[in-house]
Backbone as JSON, one array per atom type, in Angstrom:
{
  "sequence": "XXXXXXXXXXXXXXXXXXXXXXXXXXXXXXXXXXXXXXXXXXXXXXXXXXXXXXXXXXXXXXXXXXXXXXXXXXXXXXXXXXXXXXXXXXXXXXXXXXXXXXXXXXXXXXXXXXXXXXXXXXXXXXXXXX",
  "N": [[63.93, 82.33, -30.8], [62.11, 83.96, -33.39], [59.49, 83.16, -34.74], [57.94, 83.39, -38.47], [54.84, 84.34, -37.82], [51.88, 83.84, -39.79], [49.26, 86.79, -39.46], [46.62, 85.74, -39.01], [47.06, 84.05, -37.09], [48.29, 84.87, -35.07], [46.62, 86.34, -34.29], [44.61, 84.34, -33.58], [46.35, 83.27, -31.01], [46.33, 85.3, -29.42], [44.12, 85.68, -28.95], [40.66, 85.22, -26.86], [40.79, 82.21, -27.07], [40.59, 78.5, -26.32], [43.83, 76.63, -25.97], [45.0, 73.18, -26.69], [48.02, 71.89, -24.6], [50.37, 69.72, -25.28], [52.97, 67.91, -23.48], [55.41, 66.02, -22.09], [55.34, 63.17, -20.42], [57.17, 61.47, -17.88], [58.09, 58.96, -18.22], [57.75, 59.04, -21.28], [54.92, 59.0, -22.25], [52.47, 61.03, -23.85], [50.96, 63.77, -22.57], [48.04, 65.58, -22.39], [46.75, 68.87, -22.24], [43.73, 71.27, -21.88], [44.16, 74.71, -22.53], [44.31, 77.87, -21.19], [45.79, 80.27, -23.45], [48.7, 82.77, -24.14], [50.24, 85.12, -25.91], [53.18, 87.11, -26.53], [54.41, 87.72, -29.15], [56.68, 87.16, -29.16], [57.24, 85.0, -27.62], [55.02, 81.95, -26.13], [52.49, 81.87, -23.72], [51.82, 80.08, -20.95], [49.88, 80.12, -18.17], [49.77, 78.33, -15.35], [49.76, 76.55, -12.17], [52.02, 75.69, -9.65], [53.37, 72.76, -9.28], [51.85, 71.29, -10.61], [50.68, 68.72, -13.12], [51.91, 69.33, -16.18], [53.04, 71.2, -15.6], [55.6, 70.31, -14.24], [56.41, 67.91, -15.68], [57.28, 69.79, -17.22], [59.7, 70.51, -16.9], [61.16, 68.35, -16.43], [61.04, 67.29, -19.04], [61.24, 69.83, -21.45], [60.04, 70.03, -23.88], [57.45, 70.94, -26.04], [54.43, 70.48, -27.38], [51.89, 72.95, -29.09], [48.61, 73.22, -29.84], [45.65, 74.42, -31.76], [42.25, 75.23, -32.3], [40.59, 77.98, -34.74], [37.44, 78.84, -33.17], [35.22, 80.01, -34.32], [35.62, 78.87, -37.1], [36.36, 76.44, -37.53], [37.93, 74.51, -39.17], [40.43, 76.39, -39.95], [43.52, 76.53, -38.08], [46.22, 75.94, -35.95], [49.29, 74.98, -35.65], [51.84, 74.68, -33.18], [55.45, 73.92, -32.32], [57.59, 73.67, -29.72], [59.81, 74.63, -27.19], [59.61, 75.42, -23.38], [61.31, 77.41, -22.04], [61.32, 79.22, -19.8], [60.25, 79.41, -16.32], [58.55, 80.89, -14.83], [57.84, 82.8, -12.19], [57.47, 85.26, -10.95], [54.89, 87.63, -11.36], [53.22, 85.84, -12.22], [50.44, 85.84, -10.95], [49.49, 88.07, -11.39], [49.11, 88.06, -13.88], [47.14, 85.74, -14.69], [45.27, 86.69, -14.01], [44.55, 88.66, -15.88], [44.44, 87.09, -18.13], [42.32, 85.86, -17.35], [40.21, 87.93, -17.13], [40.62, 88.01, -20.31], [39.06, 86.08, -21.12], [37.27, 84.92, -19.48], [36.09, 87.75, -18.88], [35.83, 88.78, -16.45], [37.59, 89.32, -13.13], [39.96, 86.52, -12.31], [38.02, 83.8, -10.5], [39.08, 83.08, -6.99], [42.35, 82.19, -6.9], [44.19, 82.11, -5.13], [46.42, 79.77, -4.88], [49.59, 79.3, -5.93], [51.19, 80.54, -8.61], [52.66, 79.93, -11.97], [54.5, 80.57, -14.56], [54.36, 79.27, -17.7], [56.75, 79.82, -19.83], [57.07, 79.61, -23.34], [59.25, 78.74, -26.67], [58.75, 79.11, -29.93], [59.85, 76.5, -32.21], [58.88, 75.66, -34.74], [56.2, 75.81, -36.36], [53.03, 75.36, -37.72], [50.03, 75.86, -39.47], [47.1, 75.8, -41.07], [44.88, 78.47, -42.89], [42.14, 79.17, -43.99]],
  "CA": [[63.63, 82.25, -32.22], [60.74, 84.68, -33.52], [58.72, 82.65, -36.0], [57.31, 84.24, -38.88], [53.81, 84.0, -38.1], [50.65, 85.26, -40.75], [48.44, 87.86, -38.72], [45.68, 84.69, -38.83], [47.67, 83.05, -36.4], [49.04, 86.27, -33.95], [45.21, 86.89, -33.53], [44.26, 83.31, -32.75], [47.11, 83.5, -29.84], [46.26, 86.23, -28.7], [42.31, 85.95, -28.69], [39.87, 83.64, -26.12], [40.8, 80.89, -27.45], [41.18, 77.7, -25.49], [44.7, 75.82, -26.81], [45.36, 72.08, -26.16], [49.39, 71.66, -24.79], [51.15, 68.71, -25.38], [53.71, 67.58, -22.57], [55.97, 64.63, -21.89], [55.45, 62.44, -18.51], [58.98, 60.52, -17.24], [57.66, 57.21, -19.15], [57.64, 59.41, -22.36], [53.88, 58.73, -22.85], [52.25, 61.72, -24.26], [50.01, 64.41, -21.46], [47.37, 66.89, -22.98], [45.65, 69.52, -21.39], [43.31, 72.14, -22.27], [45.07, 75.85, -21.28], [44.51, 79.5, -21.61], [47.42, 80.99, -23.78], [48.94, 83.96, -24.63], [51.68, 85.23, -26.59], [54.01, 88.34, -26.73], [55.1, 88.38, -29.95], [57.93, 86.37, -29.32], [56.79, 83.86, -26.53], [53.59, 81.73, -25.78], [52.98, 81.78, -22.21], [51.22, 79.13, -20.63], [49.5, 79.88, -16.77], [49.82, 77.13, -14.81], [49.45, 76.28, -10.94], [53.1, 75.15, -9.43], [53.02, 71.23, -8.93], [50.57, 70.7, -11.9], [51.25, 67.77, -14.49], [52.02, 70.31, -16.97], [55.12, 71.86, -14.75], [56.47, 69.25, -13.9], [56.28, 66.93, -16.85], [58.26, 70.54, -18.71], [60.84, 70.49, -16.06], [61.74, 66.9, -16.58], [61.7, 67.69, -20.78], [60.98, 70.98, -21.43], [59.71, 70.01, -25.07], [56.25, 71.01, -25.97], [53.33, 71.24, -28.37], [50.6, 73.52, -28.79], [47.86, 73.11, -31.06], [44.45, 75.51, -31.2], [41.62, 76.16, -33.96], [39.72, 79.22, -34.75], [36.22, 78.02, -32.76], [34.25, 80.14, -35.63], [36.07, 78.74, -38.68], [37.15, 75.09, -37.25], [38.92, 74.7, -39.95], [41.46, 77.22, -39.5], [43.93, 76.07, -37.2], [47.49, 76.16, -35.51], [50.14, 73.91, -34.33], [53.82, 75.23, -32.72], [56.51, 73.1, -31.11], [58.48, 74.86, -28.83], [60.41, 74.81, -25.41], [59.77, 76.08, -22.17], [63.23, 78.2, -21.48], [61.57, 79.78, -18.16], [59.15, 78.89, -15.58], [58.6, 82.27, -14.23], [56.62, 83.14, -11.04], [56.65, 86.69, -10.94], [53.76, 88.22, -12.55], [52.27, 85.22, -12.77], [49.11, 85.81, -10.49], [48.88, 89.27, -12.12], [48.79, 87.52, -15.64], [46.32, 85.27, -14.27], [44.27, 87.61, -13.67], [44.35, 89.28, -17.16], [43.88, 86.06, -18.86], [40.76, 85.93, -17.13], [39.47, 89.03, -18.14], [40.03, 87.9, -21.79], [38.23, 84.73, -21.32], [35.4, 85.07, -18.84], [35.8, 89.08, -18.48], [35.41, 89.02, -14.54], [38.77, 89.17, -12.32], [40.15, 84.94, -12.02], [37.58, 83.66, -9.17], [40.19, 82.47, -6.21], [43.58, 82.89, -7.93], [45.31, 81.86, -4.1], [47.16, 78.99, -5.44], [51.19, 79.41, -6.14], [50.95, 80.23, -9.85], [54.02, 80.07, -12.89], [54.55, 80.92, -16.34], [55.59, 78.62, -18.57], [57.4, 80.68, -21.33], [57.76, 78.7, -24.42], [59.7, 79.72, -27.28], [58.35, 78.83, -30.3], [60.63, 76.25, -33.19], [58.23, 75.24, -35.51], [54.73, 75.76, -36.92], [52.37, 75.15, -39.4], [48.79, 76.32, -39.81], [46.2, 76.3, -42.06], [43.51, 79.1, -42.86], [41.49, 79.43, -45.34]],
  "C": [[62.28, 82.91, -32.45], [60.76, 83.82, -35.13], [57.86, 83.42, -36.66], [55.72, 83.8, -38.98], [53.11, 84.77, -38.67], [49.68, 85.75, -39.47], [47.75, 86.68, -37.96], [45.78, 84.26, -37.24], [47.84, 84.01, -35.28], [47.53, 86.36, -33.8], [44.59, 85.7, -32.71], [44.84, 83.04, -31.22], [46.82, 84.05, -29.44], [44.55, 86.83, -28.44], [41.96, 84.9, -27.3], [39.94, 82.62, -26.22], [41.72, 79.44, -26.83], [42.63, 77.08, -26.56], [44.54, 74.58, -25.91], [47.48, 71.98, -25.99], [49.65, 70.38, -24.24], [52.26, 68.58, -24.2], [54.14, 66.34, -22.5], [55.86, 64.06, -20.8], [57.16, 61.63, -19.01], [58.83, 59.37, -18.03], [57.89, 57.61, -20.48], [56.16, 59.18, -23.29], [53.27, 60.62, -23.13], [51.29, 62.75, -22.97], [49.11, 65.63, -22.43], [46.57, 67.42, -22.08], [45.01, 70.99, -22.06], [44.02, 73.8, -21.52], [44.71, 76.92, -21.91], [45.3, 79.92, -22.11], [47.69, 82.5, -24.11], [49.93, 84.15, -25.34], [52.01, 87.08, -26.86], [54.75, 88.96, -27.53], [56.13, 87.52, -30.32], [57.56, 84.67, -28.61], [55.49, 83.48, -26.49], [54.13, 81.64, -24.96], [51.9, 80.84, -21.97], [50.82, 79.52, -18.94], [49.28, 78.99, -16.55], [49.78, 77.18, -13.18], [51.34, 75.94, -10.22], [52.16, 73.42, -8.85], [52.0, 70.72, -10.33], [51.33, 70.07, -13.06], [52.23, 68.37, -15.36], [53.7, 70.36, -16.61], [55.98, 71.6, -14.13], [57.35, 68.3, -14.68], [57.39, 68.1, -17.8], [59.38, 70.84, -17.91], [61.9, 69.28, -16.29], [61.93, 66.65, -18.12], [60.61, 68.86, -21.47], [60.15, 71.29, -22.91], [58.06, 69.99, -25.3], [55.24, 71.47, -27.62], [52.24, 71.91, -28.14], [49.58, 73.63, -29.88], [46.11, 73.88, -30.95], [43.63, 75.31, -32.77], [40.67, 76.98, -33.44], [37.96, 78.14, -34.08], [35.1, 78.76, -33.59], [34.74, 79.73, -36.86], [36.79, 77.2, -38.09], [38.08, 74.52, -37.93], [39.94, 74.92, -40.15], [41.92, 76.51, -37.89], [45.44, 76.15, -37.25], [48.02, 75.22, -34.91], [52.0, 74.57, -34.56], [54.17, 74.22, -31.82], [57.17, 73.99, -31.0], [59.37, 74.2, -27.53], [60.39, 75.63, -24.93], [61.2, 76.17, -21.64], [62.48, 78.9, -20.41], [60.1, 79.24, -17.58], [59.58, 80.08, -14.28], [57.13, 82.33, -12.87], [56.47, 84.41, -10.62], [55.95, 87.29, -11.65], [52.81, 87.59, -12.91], [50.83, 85.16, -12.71], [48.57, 87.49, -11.25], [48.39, 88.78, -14.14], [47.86, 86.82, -15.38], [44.71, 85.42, -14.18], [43.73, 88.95, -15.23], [44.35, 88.58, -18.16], [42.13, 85.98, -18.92], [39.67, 87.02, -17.52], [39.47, 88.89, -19.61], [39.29, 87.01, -21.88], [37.44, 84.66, -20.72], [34.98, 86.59, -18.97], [35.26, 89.25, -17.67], [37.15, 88.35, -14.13], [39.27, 87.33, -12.27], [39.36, 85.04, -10.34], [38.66, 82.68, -8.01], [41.67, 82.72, -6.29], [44.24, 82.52, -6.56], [46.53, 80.88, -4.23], [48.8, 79.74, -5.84], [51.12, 79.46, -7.45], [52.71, 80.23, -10.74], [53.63, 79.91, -13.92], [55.0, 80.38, -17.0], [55.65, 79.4, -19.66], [57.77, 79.65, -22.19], [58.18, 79.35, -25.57], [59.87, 78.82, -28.4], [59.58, 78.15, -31.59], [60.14, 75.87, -34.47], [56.69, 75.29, -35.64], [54.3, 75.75, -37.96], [50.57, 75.12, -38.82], [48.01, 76.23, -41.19], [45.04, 77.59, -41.96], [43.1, 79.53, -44.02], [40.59, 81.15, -45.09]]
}
């Protein structure tokens, strides 16, 4: 499903900007974690570690939120529910690695870890920006 998002929003995704994602544990209590994101237009992608809360917790219900605001206009802000339809591991340490260049701009320090992609695919959002 490609959601029609305003520009506002396609730049916030696709800038430095930390997101918080939502996740379900097995109990159904709620998991948040701060995450690097990206998006392709169609997909947010989520880097992740294999074994990590996160990719585990979207294996067991694949249902997820993501919520972000502009960190110069706090104000302005984004929230998408979605599902993770793949948990991809090729490419992932190369994406990893070009995250990091948007967000520190130096190569990811270490990066040896088993990494994966959660692809989520976006059903709902709503933003404000003024």
């Amino acid at each position: 499903m490609n959601l029609d998002l305003p520009d506002c929003a396609v730049v916030l995704l696709k800038g430095p900007n930390v997101a918080c994602l939502s996740t379900l544990m097995p109990s159904g209590a709620p998991h948040v974690t701060p995450v690097w994101i990206d998006y392709d237009g169609d997909y947010i992608l989520v880097n992740t570690v294999v074994g990590r809360t996160k990719a585990v917790n979207t294996r067991h219900d694949p249902r997820v939120g993501v919520a972000m605001f502009d960190p110069s206009a706090p104000l302005n802000w984004l929230q998408v529910r979605g599902t993770v339809v793949e948990w991809r591991e090729d490419g992932a340490k190369e994406h990893l690695h070009a995250l990091s260049m948007r967000y520190l701009g130096t190569p990811f320090p270490g990066g040896d870890a088993q990494r994966l992609l959660l692809v989520i695919e976006p059903h709902r959002a709503s933003w404000r920006f003024l």
